[in-house]
matplotlib code that plots the C-alpha trace (Angstrom):
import matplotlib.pyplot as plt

x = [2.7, -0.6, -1.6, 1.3, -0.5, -4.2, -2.2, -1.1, -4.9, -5.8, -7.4, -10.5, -13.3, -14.2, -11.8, -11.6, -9.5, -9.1, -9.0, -8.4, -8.0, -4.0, -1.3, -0.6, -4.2, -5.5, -1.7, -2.8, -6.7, -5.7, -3.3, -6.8, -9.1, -6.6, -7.7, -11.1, -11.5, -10.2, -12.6, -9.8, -6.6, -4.8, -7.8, -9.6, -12.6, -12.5, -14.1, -12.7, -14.6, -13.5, -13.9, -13.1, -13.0, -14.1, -12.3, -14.0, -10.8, -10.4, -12.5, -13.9, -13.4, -16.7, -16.3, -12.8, -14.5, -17.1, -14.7, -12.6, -15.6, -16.6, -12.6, -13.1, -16.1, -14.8, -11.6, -14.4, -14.5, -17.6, -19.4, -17.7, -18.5, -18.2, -17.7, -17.9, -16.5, -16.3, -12.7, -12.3, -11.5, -9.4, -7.9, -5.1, -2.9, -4.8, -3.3, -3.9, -7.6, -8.3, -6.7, -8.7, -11.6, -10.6, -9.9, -12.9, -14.7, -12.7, -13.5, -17.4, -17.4, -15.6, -18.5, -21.1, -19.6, -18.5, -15.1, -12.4, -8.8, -8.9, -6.1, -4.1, -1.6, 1.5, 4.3, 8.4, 8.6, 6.2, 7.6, 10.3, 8.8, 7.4, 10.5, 12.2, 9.2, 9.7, 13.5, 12.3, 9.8, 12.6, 10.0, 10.4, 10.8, 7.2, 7.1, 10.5, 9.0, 7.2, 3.9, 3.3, 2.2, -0.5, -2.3, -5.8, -7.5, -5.6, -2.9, -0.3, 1.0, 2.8, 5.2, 8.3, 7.5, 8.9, 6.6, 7.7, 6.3, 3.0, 3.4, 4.5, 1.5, -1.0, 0.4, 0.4, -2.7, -4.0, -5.1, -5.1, -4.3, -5.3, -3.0, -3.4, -2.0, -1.6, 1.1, 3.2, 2.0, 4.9, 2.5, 2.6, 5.7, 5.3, 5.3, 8.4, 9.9, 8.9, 9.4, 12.5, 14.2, 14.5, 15.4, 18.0, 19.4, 19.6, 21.5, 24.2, 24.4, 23.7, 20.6, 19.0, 18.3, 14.8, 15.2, 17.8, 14.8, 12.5, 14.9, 15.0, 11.7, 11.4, 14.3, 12.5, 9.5, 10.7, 12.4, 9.6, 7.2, 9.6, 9.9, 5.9, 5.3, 8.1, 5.9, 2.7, 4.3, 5.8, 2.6, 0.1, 2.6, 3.2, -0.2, -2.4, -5.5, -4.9, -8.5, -11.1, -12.0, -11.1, -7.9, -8.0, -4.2, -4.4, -2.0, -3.3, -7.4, -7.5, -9.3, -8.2, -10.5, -10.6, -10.3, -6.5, -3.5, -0.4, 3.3, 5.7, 8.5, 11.3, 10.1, 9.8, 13.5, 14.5, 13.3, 15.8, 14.9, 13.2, 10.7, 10.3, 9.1, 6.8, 5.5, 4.6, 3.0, 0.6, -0.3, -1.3, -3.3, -5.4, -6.5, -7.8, -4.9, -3.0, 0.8, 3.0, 5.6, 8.8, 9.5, 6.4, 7.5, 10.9, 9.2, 6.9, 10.1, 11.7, 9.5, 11.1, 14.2, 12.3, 11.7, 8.3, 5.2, 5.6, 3.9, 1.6, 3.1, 0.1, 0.3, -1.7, -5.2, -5.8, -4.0, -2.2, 0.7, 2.4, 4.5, 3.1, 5.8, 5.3, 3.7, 1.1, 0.2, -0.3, -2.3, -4.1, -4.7, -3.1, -0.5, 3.1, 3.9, 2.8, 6.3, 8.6, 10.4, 9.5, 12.4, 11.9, 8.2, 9.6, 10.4, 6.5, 4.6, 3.7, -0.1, -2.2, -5.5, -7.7, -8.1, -11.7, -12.7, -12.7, -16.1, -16.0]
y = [4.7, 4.5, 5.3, 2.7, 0.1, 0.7, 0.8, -2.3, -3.7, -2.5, 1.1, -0.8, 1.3, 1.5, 0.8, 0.5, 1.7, -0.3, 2.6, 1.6, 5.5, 5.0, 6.8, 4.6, 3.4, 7.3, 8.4, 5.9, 7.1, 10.9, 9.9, 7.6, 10.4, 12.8, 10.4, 10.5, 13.8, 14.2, 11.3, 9.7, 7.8, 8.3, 9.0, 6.0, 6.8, 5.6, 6.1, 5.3, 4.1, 2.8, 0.2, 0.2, -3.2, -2.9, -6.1, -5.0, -5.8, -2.5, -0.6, 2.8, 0.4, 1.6, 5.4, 5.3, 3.7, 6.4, 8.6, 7.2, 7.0, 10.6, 11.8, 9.5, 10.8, 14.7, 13.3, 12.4, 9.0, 7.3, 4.7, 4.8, 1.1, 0.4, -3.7, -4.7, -9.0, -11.0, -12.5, -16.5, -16.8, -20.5, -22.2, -20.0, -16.7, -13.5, -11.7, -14.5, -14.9, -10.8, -10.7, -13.9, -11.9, -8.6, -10.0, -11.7, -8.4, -7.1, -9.3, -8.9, -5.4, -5.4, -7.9, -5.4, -2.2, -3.9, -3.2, -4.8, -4.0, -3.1, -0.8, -2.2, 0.6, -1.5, 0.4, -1.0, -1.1, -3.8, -5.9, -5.3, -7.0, -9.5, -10.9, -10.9, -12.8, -15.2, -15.8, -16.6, -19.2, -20.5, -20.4, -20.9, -19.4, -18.7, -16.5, -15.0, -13.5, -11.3, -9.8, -9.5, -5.6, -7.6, -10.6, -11.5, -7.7, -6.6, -4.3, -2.7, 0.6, 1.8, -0.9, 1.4, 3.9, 3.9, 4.8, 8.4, 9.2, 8.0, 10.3, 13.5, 12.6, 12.9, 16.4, 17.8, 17.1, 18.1, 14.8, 13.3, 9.8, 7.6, 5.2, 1.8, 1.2, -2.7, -1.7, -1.2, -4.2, -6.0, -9.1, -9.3, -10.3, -8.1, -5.2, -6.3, -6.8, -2.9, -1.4, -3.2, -5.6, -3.3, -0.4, -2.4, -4.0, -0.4, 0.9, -1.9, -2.7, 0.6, 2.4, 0.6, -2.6, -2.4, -1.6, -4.6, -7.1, -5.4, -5.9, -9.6, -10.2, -8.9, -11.3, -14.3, -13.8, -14.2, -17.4, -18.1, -17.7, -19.8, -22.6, -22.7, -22.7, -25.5, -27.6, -27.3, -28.1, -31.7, -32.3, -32.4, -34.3, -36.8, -37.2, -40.1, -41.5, -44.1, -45.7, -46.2, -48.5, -48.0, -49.4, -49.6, -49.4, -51.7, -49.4, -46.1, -47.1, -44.9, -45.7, -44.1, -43.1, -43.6, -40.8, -39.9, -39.3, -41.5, -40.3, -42.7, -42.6, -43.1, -39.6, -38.1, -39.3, -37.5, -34.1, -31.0, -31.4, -27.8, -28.7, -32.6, -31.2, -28.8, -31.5, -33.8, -30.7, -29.8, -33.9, -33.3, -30.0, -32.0, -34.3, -31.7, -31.3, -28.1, -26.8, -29.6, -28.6, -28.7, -31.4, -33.4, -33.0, -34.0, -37.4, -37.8, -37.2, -40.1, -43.2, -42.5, -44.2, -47.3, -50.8, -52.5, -50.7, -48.5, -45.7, -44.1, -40.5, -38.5, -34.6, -31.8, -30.9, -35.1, -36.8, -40.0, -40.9, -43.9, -45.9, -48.8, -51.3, -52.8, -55.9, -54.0, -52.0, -55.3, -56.8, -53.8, -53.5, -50.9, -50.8, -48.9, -45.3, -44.9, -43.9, -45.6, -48.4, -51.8, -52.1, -47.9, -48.7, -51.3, -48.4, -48.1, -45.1, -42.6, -42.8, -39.4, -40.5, -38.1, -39.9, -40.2, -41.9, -45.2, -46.9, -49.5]
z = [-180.4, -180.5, -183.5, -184.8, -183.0, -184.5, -187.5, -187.4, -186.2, -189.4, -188.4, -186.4, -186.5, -182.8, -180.4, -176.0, -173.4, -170.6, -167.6, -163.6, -163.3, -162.7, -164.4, -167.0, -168.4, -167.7, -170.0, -172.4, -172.3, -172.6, -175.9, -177.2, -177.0, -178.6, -182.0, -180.5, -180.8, -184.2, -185.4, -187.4, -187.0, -190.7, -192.0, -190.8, -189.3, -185.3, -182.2, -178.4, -175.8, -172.4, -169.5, -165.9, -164.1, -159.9, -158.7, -155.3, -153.7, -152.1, -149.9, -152.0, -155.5, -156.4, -156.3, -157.8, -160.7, -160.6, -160.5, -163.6, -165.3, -165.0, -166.1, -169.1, -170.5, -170.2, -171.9, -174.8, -174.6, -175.2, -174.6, -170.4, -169.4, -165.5, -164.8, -161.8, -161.2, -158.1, -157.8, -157.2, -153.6, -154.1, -157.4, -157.9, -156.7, -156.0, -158.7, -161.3, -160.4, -160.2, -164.0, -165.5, -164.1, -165.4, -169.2, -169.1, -168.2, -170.6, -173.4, -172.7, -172.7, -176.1, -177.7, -176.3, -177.6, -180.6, -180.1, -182.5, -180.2, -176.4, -175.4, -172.2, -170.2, -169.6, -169.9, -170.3, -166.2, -166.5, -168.9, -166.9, -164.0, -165.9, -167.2, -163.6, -162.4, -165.0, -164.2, -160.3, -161.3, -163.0, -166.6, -170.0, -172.7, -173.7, -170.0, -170.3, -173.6, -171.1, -172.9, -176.3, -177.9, -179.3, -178.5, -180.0, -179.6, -176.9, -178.0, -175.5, -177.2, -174.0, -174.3, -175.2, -172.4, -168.8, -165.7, -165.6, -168.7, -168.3, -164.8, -167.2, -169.9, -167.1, -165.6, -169.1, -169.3, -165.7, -165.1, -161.1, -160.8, -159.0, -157.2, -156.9, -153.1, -154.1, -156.6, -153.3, -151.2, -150.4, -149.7, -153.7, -155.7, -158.3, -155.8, -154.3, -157.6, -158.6, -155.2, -154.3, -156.6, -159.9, -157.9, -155.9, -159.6, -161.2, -158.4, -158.0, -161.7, -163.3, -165.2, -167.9, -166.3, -167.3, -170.7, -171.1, -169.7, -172.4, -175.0, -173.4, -173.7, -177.4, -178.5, -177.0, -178.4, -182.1, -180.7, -178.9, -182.0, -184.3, -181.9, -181.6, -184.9, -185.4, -182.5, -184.0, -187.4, -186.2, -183.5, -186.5, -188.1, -185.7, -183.9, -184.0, -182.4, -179.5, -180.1, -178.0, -175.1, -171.4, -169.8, -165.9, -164.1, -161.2, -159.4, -159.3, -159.8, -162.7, -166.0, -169.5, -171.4, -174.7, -177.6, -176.5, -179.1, -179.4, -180.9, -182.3, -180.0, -182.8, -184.7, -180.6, -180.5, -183.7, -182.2, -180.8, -177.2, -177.5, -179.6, -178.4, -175.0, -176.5, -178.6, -175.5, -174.0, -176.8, -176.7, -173.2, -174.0, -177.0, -174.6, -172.4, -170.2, -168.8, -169.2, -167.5, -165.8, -166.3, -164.3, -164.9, -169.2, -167.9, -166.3, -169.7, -172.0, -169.5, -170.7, -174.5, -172.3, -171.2, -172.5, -172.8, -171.6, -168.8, -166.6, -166.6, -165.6, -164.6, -166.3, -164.8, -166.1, -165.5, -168.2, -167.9, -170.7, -171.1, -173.1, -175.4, -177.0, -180.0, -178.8, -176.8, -179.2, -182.0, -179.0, -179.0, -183.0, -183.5, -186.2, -186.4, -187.3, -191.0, -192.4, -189.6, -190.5, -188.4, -186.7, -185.3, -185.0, -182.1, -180.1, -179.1, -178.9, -176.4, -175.5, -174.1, -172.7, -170.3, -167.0, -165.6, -161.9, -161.4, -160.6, -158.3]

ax = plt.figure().add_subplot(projection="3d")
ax.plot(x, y, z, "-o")
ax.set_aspect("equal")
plt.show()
C-alpha cells in the first residue's frame, strides 16, 4: 500500500512519516523504512524521514516523543524531527485545535526537510469513525466523504487496513507501542464512537460495519468531487463584481464594504439545488467568509424567493448577502446579467459583501 501510494505521488524523492509512537503511525513507519532501507521504491531513488508532534497535552508528552524518536531512527529513518506546538486554548473544539496545530507542524517540518508527501497512519477504523461522526453532525457530503488517501502532500496508505493489523505489523516487528490514553476518553466523541458506538453497531448489526462506512466514504467522494468541480465551473461562470462604495444598513449598524461578488438570481434559479447551495457558499468564501451552514445557506438560498431588495442574511466568517432588484441595482449603475434576458435580469441579483464595523 505503500509503495502504491508513493507511486501514485510520482516516486518523490524524500519522503516523511508522521510518528506519535502509536500502533498505527509506528505500523506505517516500520513498512516506510522497509523502502528506506532498500534506498528505492520501483527503482526510484527515496529516502524516509519522520516527525513526531508533542501537543503537550499529556503529562510525559515529551519523553514519549523522545522515545518515538529514538525507535525511529533504529527503524533507519532519517532525518527524526521532534515538534513540539502549543494548542489554542478557545476558538474551537480540543480535537480541532490540537490537529490545525499538528498539520501545521507537519507542513513546516516537510518545507525544512524538503519533503514532497508526508505519510499519515489512518487506518479503515478511522474512516470509519469519521463517517459516523459526520452522520451525527448531521454533514454534508463533502464530510461524509470521510478523508481522502491523498490530499495536497499528505497521503494515507493505511486506509484499506483495520486496527488489528497495524497491532500484528508492530509484533512482527518487535516494536512497543505506545498508547495514546485519549483514544479512550470518553470526554471525546471520537472515543466514544470507537470504544462504544462501532463496537455496539457490529454487534447488533453484524461484522463489517466499518468496512461498509469506508466503502461509504469512497463512493461520496467521487460524488463529492464531481459536484465540486460542477460548482466551481458555474461560480466562475456566474460571478461578478458588486462595485465599490460602502452601504450602511440602518438596522443592524453594519457597513458593506465594497469589493464583494454579485450572482444573477435567474441563472441561481436554474441551478440543481446541490450545486446552487454550493455556489452561494463558494460566493461567501471569495469574499473572505467561512463554510455557512446548512441552515444559514438555507436562509441565503431564501432571498432568491423574495421581491424587491431584501436582507441582509449575515454568513459566518462576517459576510452580509442580500438581494438587489432590478431597480436598485440601475440606481446603483450597475447593469443586468450579461447573457440574461431583461425580463430574467428583473429577478435581481444576490450581492456578497464582507461586513466591517460601523464607525459612529
Amino acid at each position: 500500500m505503500v509503495q502504491d501510494a508513493l507511486a501514485g505521488a510520482g516516486y518523490p524523492q524524500h519522503v516523511l512519516v508522521a510518528c506519535s509512537g502509536g500502533p498505527d503511525s509506528l505500523a506505517l513507519a516500520a513498512v516506510a523504512a522497509y523502502f528506506a532501507r532498500r534506498g528505492h521504491v520501483d527503482g526510484r531513488p527515496v529516502t524516509v524521514g519522520a516527525v513526531i508532534v508533542d501537543h503537550q497535552l499529556q503529562p510525559g508528552s515529551a519523553a514519549v516523543a523522545a522515545a518515538t524518536a529514538r525507535t525511529l531512527k533504529d527503524l533507519g529513518l532519517a532525518p527524526v524531527q521532534v515538534r513540539t506546538v502549543e494548542v489554542a486554548a478557545a476558538g474551537m473544539g480540543p480535537e480541532a485545535a490540537a490537529r490545525e496545530a499538528r498539520h501545521t507542524a507537519l507542513e513546516a517540518a516537510a518545507d525544512e526537510a524538503g519533503a514532497a508527501v508526508i505519510l499519515l497512519g489512518h487506518t479503515l477504523d478511522d474512516q470509519a469513525e469519521q463517517v459516523l461522526l459526520g452522520l451525527a453532525r448531521g454533514s454534508g457530503t463533502r464530510s461524509l466523504a470521510g478523508m481522502r488517501p491523498s490530499r495536497g502532500r499528505l497521503l494515507r496508505p493505511f486506509l484499506g487496513l483495520r486496527r488489528e493489523d497495524t497491532l500484528e505489523i508492530c509484533r512482527v516487528e518487535g516494536l512497543d507501542p505506545w498508547h495514546d490514553p485519549s483514544n479512550t476518553d470518553p470526554a471525546y466523541a471520537r472515543s466514544r464512537t470507537r470504544v462504544e458506538v462501532l463496537p455496539l453497531l457490529e454487534e447488533k448489526l453484524g461484522p463489517g460495519v466499518a468496512e461498509s462506512l469506508a466503502r461509504t466514504a469512497a463512493i461520496l467522494q467521487l460524488d463529492a468531487d464531481y459536484l465540486e468541480e460542477v460548482a466551481n465551473a458555474t461560480f466562475e461562470r456566474l460571478r461578478e463584481p458588486a462595485g465599490g462604495g460602502h452601504a450602511r444598513n440602518d438596522r443592524t449598524g453594519i457597513e458593506q464594504a465594497g469589493k464583494g461578488i454579485s450572482l444573477p438570481e435567474a441563472a441561481l434559479r436554474d441551478l440543481a439545488p446541490a450545486v446552487r447551495f454550493r455556489v452561494i457558499a463558494k460566493a461567501a468564501a471569495a469574499v473572505g467568509g467561512q463554510q455557512p451552514s446548512y441552515q444559514r445557506l438555507l436562509a441565503a438560498e431564501a432571498l432568491l424567493r423574495r421581491h424587491g431588495s431584501a436582507g441582509p442574511v449575515e454568513l459566518p466568517g462576517s459576510v452580509s448577502v442580500y438581494r438587489l432588484s432590478l431597480a436598485q441595482l440601475e440606481a446603483e449603475g450597475q447593469s443586468a446579467a450579461a447573457g440574461v434576458p431583461r425580463e430574467g435580469a428583473r429577478c435581481g441579483k444576490l450581492v456578497f459583501r464582507p461586513q466591517r464595523p460601523s464607525r459612529k
